[in-house]
N, C-alpha and C positions, 0 to 999 in steps of 0.2 A: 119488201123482201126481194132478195137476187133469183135470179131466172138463172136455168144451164139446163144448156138441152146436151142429153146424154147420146153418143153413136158410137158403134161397134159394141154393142152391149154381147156378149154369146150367147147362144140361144139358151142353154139351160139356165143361166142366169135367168136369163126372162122370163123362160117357162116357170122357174120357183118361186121368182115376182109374184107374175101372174096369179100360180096354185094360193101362195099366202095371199093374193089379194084379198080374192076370191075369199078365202078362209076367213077373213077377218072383217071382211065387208067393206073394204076400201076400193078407191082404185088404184092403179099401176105407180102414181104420182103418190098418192098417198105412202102405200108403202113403202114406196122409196126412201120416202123425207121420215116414216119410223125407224127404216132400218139404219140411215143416216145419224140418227139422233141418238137410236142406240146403240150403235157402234161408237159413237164419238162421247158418251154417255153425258147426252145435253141433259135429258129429263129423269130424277129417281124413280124406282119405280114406287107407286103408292099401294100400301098395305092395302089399303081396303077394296081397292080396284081389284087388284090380284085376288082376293079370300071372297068376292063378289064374281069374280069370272068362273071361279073352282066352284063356289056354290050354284053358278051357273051349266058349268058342265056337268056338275055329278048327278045335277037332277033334268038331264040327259040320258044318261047311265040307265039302259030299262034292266041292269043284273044289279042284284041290291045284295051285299054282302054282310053278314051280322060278322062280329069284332071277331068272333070262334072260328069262323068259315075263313076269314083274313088269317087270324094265326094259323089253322092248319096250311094252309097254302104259301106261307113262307115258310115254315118247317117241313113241307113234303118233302121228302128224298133226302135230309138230312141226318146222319147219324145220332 
């Protein structure tokens, strides 16, 4: 694999680096070569990684919504 070392990067670029890194459990390098990837769209994204990360976060989620409590809160304030 090619090497490229990156300079001049802006700070906030880096700092949003950094914040996803963090987020995602990679490092700084890592991310990069994601963001690279999927920007240039090397890799599809796979179903079941996606519907495994969602089932991941929702049972995260400590507010548990039943389907009734969902529907009224998209029709609050609606005519």
């Amino acid at each position: 694999m090619a090497n490229i070392t990156l300079k001049n990067i802006p700070d906030k670029a880096y700092e949003l680096l950094k914040e996803r890194a963090k987020r995602n459990q990679r490092s700084i390098n890592s991310e990069i070569i994601m963001a690279i990837k999927n920007h240039l769209h090397l890799e599809k994204p796979n179903p079941d990684e996606i519907l495994a990360k969602a089932r991941e976060f929702r049972s995260k989620i400590k507010v548990k919504l039943s389907p009734e409590e969902i529907e009224n809160a998209i029709n609050w304030g609606r005519p």
